[in-house]
C-alpha positions as CSV (number, residue, x, y, z in Angstrom):
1,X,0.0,0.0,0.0
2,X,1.1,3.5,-1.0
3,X,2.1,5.9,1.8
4,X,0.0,9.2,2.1
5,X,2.3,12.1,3.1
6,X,-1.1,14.1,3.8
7,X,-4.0,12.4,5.2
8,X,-7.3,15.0,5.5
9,X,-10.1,13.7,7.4
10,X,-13.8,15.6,7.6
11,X,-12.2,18.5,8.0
12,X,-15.0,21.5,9.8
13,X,-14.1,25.0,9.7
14,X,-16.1,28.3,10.2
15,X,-15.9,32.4,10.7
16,X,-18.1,33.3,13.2
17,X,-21.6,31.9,11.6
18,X,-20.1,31.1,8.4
19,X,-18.7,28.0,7.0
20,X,-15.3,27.9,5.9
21,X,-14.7,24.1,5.5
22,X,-17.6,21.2,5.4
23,X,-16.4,17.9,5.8
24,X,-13.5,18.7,3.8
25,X,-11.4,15.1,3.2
26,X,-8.3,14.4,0.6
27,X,-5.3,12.4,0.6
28,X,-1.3,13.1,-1.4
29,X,0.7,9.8,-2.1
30,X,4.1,10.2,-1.6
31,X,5.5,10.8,-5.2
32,X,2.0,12.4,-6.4
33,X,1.4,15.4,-7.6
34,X,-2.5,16.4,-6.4
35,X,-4.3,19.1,-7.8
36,X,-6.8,21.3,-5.3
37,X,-8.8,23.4,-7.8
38,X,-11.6,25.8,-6.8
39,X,-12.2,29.6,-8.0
40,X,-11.3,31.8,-5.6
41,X,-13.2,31.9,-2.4
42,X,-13.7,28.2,-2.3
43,X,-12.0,27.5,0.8
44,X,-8.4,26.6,-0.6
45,X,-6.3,28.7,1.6
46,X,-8.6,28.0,4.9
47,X,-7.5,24.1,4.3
48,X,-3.5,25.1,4.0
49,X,-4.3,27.6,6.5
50,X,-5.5,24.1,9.0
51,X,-2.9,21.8,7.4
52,X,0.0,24.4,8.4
53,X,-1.4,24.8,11.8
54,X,-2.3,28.4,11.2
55,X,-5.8,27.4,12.3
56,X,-7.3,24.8,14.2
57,X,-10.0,22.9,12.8
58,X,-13.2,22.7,14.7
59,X,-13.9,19.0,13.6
60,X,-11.5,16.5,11.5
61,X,-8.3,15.4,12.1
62,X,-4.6,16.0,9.9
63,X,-1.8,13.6,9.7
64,X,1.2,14.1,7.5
65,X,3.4,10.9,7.9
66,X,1.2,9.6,9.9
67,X,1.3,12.3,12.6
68,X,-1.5,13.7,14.0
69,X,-1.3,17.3,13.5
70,X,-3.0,17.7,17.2
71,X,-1.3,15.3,18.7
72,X,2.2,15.3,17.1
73,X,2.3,19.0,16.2
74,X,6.2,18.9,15.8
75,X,6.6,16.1,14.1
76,X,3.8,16.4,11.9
77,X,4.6,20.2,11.0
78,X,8.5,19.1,10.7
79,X,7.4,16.8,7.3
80,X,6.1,19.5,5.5
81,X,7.8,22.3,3.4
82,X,5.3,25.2,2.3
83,X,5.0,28.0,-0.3
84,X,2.7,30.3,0.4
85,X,0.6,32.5,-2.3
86,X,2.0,35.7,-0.3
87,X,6.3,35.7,-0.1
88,X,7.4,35.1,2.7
89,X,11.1,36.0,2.2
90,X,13.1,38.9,3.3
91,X,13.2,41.3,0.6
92,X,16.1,43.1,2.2
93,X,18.7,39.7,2.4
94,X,20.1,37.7,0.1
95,X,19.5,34.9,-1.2
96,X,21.6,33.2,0.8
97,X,21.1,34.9,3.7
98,X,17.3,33.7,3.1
99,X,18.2,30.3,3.3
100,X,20.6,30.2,5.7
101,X,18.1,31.6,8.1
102,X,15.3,28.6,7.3
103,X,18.5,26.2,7.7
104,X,19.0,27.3,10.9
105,X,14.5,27.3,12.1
106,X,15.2,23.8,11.0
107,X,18.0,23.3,13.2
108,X,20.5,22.2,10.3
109,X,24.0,21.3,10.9
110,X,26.2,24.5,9.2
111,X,27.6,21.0,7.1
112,X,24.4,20.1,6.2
113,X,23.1,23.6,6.0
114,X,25.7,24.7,3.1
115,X,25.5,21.1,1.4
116,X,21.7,21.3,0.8
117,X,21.5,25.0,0.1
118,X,24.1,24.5,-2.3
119,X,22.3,21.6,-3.8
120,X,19.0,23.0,-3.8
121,X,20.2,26.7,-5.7
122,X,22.1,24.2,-8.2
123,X,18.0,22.9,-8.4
124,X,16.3,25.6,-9.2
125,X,19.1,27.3,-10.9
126,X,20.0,29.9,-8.4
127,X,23.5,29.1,-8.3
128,X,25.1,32.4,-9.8
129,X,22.1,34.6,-7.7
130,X,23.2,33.5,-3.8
131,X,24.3,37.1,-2.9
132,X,21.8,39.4,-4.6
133,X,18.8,40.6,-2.6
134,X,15.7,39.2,-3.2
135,X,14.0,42.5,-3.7
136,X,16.0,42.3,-7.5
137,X,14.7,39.3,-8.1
138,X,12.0,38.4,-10.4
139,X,8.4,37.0,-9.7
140,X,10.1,33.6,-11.3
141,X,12.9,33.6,-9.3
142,X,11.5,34.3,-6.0
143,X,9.6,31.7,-6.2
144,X,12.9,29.2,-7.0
145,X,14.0,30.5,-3.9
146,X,10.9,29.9,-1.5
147,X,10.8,26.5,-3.3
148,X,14.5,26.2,-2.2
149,X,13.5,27.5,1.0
150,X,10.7,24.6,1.5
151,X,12.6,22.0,-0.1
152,X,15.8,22.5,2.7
153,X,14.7,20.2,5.3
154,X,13.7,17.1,2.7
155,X,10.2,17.2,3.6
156,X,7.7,14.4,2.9
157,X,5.0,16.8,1.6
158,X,5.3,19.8,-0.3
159,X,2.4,22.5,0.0
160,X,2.0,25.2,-2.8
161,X,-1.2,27.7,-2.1
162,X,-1.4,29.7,-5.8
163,X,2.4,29.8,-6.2
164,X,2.3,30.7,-9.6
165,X,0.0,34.6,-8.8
166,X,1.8,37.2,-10.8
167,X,4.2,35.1,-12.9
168,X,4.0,35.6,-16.6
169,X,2.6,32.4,-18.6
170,X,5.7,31.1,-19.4
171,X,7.1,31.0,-16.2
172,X,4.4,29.6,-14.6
173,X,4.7,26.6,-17.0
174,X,8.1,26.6,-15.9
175,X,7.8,26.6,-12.3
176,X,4.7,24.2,-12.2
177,X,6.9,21.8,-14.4
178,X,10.3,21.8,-12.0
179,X,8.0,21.2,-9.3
180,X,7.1,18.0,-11.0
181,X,10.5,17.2,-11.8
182,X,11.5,17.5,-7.9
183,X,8.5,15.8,-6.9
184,X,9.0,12.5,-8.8
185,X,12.9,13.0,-8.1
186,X,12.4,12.9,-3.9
187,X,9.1,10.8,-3.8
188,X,7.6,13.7,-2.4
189,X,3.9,14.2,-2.2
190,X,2.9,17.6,-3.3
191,X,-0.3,19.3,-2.9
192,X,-0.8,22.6,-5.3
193,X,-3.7,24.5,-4.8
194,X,-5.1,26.9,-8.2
195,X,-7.4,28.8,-10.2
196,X,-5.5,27.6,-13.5
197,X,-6.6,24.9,-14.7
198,X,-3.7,24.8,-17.4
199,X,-1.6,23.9,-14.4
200,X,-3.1,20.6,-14.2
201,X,-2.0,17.6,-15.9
202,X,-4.1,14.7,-17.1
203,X,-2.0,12.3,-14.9
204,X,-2.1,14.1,-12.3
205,X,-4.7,13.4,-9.3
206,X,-7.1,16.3,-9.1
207,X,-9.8,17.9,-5.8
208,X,-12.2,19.8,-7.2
209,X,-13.4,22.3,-4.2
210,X,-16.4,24.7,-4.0
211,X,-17.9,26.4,-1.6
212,X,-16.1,25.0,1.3
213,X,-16.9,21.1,-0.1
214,X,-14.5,18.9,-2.3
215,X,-17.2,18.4,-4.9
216,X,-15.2,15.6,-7.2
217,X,-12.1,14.0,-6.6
218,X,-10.4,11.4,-9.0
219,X,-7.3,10.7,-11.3
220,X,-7.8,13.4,-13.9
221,X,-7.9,11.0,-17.0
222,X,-10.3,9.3,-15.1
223,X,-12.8,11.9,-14.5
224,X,-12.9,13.0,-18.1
225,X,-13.7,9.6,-19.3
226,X,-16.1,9.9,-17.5
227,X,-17.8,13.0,-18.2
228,X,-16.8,12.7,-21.9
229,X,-14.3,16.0,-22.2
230,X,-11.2,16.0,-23.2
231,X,-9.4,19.2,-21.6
232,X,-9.5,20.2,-17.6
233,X,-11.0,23.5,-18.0
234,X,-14.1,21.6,-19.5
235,X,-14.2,19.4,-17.0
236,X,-13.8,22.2,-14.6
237,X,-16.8,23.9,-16.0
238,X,-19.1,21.2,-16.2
239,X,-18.8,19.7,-12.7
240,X,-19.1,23.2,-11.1
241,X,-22.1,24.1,-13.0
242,X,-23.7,20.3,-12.0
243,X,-23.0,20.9,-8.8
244,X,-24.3,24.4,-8.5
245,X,-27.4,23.2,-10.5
246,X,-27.9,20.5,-7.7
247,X,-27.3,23.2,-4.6
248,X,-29.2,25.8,-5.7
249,X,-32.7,22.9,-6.8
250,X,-32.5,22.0,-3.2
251,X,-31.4,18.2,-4.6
């Protein structure tokens, strides 16, 4: 049996009187790239907001690695490696100043902290860049580096809320494709959250998410088999207008 690095179990979530999160479940094989798709709104940021331990869910349980996130907060959080849609990184720092800084929140050896950073930049091609400040880096190259950053500690799951917002076409197609490359490289399980639906391959594993509910779930290829389409933005369309259709008949 495959491994899940992120097991997400009837997950509850609300703002005051309104619900954020019903019931919310998905699983990410280690080594699978998993699509979370929804427009904006849906509730995609809430769930990373829960699975990071930003929030606490009201109902519904996380493991990643099998650690309870309640239970095995440490453990569990120490497994994951996250880009956020907002950076995070110190505009006013280097690069590797950036990175030498999440070595040492990881409590990295200064052996193992210049060995993976140097191996990571050499990833993401950021090799020549290590002592220019972030704030003259492109929207592409910011993100190589928070990738970097994530990547540091070798986690088992790999969380990426909207990571391509404000990068030109082509270098979204880049980025989305090295992460793929790294994933299948590590065996890591990665869970990218989007509005695109060009990000999303027909291999890939896919959790379509409206209004706070994963609506379809499935191996993409499967799912349009099923509904007879043959692109994801189609497939997109149609099972948000059923399901819409169904919520607002009362069905």
């Amino acid at each position: 049996m495959t491994e899940n690095s992120l097991q997400v179990s009837s997950i509850e979530f609300s703002y005051g009187r309104t619900r954020a999160l019903n019931g919310v479940s998905l699983n990410v094989e280690a080594g699978r790239f998993v699509a979370l798709v929804g427009a904006n709104g849906a509730g995609k940021t809430t769930l990373f907001s829960i699975v990071t331990g930003l929030y606490a869910a009201h109902a519904g349980d996380v493991s990643i690695m099998g650690h309870n996130l309640r239970a095995e907060t440490l453990k569990a959080l120490g497994k994951m490696g996250v880009v956020f849609q907002r950076t995070t990184l110190d505009m006013d720092l280097t690069i590797l100043q950036n990175l030498r800084y999440a070595a040492e929140l990881h409590g990295l050896s200064r052996k193992d902290a210049r060995e993976r950073i140097s191996e990571g930049m050499k990833l993401n091609s950021l090799s020549d860049l290590g002592k220019r400040k972030v704030a003259g880096l492109s929207g592409g190259q910011r993100r190589r580096v928070e990738l970097c950053r994530a990547l540091l500690h070798k986690p088992a799951l790999l969380l990426l809320d909207e990571p391509t917002v404000g990068l030109d076409m082509s270098s979204r197609a880049g980025f989305v494709e090295h992460v793929r490359s790294l994933c299948k490289q590590y065996n890591t399980g990665v869970l990218w959250a989007t509005h695109l639906m060009d990000e999303v391959n027909h291999d890939d594993d896919i959790y379509v998410m409206a209004r706070g509910e994963i609506i379809a779930q499935g191996r993409v290829s499967d799912l349009l088999a099923a509904h007879s389409v043959d692109n994801v933005t189609d497939l997109y369309n149609l099972i948000t207008e059923d399901n819409k259709n169904v919520v607002e008949s009362g069905a």
